[in-house]
SERO-4910 file (N, C-alpha, C, O; in steps of 0.05 Angstrom, whole numbers):
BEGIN
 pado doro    nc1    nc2    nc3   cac1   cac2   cac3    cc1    cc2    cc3    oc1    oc2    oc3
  Unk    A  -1398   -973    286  -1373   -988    287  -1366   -992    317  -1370   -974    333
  Unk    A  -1353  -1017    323  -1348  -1026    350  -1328  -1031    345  -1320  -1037    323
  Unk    A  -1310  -1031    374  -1282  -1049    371  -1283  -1054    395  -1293  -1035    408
  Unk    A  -1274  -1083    411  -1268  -1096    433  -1245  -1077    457  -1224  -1067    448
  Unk    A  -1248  -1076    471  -1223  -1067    498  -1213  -1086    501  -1228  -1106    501
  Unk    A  -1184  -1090    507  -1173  -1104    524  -1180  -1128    537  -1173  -1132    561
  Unk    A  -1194  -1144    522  -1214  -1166    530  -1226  -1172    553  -1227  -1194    565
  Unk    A  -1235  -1153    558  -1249  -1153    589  -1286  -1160    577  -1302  -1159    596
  Unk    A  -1297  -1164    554  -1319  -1163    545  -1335  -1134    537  -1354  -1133    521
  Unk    A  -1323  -1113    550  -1331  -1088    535  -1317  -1075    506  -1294  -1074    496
  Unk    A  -1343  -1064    500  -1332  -1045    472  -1345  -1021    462  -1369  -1018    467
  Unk    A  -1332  -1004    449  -1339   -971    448  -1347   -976    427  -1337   -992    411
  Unk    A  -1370   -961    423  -1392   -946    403  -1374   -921    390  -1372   -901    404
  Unk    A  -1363   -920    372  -1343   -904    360  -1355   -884    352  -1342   -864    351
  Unk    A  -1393   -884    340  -1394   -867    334  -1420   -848    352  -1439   -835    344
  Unk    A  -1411   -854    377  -1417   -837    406  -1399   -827    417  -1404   -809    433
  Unk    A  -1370   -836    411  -1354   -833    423  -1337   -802    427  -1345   -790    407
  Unk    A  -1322   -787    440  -1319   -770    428  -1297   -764    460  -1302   -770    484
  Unk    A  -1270   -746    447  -1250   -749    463  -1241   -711    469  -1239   -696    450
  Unk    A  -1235   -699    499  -1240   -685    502  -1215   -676    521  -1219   -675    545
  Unk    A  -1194   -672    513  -1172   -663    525  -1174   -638    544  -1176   -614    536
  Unk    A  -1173   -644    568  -1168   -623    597  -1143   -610    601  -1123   -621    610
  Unk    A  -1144   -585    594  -1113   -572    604  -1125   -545    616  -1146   -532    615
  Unk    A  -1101   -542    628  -1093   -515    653  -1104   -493    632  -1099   -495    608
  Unk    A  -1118   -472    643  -1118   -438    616  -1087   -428    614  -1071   -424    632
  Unk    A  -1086   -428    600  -1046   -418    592  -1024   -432    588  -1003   -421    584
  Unk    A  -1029   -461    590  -1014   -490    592  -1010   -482    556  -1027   -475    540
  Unk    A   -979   -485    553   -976   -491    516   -973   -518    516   -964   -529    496
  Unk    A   -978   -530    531   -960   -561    525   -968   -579    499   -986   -564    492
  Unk    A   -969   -590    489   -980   -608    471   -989   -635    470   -970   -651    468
  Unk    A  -1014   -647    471  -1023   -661    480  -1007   -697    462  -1006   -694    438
  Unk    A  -1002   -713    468   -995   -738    458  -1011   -754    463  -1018   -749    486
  Unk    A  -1026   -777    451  -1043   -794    460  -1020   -826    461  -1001   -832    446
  Unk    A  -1030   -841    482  -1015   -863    476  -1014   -890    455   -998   -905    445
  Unk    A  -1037   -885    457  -1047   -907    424  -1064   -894    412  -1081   -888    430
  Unk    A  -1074   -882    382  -1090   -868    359  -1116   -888    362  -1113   -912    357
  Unk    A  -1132   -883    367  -1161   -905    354  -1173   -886    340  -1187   -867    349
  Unk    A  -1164   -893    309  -1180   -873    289  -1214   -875    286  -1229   -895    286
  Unk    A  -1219   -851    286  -1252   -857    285  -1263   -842    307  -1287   -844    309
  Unk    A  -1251   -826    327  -1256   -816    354  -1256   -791    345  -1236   -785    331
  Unk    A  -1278   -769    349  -1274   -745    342  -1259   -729    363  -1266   -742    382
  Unk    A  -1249   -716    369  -1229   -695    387  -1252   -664    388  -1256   -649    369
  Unk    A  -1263   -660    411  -1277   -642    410  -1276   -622    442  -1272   -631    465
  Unk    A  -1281   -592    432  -1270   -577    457  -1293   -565    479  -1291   -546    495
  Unk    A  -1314   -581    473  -1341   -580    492  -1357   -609    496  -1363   -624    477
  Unk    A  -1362   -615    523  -1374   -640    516  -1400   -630    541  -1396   -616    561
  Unk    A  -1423   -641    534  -1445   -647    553  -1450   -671    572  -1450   -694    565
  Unk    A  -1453   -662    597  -1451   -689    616  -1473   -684    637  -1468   -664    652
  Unk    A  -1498   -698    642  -1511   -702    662  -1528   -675    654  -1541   -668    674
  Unk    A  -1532   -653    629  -1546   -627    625  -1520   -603    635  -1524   -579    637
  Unk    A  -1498   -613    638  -1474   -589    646  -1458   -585    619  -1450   -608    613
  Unk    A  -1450   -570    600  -1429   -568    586  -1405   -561    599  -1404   -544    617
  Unk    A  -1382   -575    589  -1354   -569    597  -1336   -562    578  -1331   -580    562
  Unk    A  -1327   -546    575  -1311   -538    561  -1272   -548    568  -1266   -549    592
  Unk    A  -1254   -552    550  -1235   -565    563  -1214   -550    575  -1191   -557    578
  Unk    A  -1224   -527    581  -1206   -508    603  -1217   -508    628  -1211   -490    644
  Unk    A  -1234   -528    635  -1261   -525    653  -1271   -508    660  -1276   -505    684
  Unk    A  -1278   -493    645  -1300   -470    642  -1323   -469    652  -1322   -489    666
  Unk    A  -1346   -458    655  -1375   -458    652  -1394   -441    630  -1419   -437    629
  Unk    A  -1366   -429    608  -1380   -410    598  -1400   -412    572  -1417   -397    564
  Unk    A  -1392   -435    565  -1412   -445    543  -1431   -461    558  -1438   -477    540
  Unk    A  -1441   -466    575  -1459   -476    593  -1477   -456    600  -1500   -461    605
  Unk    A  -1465   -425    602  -1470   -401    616  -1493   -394    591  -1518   -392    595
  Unk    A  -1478   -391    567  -1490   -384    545  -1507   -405    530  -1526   -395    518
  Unk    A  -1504   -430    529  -1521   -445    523  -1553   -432    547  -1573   -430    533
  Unk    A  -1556   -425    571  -1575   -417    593  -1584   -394    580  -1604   -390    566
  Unk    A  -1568   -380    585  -1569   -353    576  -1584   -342    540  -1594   -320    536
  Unk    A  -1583   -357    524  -1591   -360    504  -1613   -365    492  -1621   -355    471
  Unk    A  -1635   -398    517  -1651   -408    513  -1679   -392    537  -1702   -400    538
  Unk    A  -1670   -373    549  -1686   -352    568  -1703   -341    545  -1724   -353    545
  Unk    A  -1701   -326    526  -1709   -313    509  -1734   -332    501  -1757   -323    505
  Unk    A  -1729   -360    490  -1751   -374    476  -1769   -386    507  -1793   -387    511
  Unk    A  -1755   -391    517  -1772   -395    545  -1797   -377    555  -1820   -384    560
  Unk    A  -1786   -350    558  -1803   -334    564  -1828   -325    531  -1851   -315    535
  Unk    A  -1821   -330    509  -1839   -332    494  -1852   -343    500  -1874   -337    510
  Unk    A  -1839   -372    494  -1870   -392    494  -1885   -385    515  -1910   -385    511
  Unk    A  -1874   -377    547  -1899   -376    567  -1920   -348    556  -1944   -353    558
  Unk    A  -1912   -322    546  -1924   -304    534  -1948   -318    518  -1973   -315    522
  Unk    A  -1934   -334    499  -1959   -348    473  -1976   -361    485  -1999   -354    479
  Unk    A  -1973   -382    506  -1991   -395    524  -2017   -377    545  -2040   -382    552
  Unk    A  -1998   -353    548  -2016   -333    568  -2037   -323    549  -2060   -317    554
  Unk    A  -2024   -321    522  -2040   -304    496  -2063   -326    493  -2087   -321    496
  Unk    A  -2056   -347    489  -2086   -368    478  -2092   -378    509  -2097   -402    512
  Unk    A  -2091   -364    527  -2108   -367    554  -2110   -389    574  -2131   -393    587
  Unk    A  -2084   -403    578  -2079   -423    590  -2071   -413    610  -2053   -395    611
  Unk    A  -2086   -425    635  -2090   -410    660  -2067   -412    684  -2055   -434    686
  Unk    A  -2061   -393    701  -2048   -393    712  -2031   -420    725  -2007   -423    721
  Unk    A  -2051   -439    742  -2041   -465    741  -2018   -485    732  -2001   -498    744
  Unk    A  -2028   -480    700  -2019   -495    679  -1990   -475    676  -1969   -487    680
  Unk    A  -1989   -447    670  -1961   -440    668  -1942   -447    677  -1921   -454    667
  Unk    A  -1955   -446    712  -1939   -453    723  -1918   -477    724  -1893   -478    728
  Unk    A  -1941   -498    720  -1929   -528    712  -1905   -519    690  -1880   -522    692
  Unk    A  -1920   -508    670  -1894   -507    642  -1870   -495    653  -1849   -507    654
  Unk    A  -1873   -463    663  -1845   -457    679  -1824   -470    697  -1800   -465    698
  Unk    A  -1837   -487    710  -1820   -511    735  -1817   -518    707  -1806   -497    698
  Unk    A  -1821   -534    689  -1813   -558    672  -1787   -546    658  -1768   -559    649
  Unk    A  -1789   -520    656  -1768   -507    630  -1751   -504    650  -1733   -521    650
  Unk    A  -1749   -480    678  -1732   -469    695  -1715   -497    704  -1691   -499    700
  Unk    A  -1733   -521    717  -1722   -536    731  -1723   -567    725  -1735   -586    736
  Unk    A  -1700   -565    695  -1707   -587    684  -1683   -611    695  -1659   -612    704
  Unk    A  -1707   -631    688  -1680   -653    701  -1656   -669    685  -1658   -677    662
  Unk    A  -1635   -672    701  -1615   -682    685  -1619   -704    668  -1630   -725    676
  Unk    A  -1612   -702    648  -1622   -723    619  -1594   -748    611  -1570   -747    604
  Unk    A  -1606   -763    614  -1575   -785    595  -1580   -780    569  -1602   -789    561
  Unk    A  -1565   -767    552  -1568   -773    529  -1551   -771    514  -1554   -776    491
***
């Protein structure tokens, strides 16, 4: 589903879309939007450029999303060392996992 902006020729993909309110850690305030566009999910982590943000601007689900995926990383290089893929080649796979590049997606 699409709907037009402000007739400038652009329009949002509603169901990519997704809306992510930024406040202060300890702020009670309550957020108001100025016009509702139903169909927009409200969500309190979003991914941008391979960074997660959380909407207190955190890093901590970013931290742990890292922190989480070490474990299967260092397997797979284990399984690869086990069926004898040679030094070289690890290496390549390690740069690819450690130092991956920022993704649009």
């Amino acid at each position: 589903m699409q709907i037009g902006m402000y007739g400038n020729g652009l329009s949002i993909n509603l169901s990519k879309t997704k809306e992510m309110i930024i406040f202060r850690t300890g702020s009670r305030a309550k957020h108001t939007t100025l016009q509702e566009i139903t169909g927009i999910e409200q969500v309190h982590t979003a991914e941008l450029f391979g960074v997660c943000f959380s909407d207190n601007l955190t890093f901590a689900v970013h931290i742990d999303n890292i922190i989480s995926a070490v474990p299967q990383c260092f397997y797979l290089l284990k399984q690869l060392t086990i069926r004898g893929l040679n030094q070289a080649a690890l290496h390549i796979v390690f740069q690819s996992l450690v130092f991956q590049p920022s993704t649009l997606s």
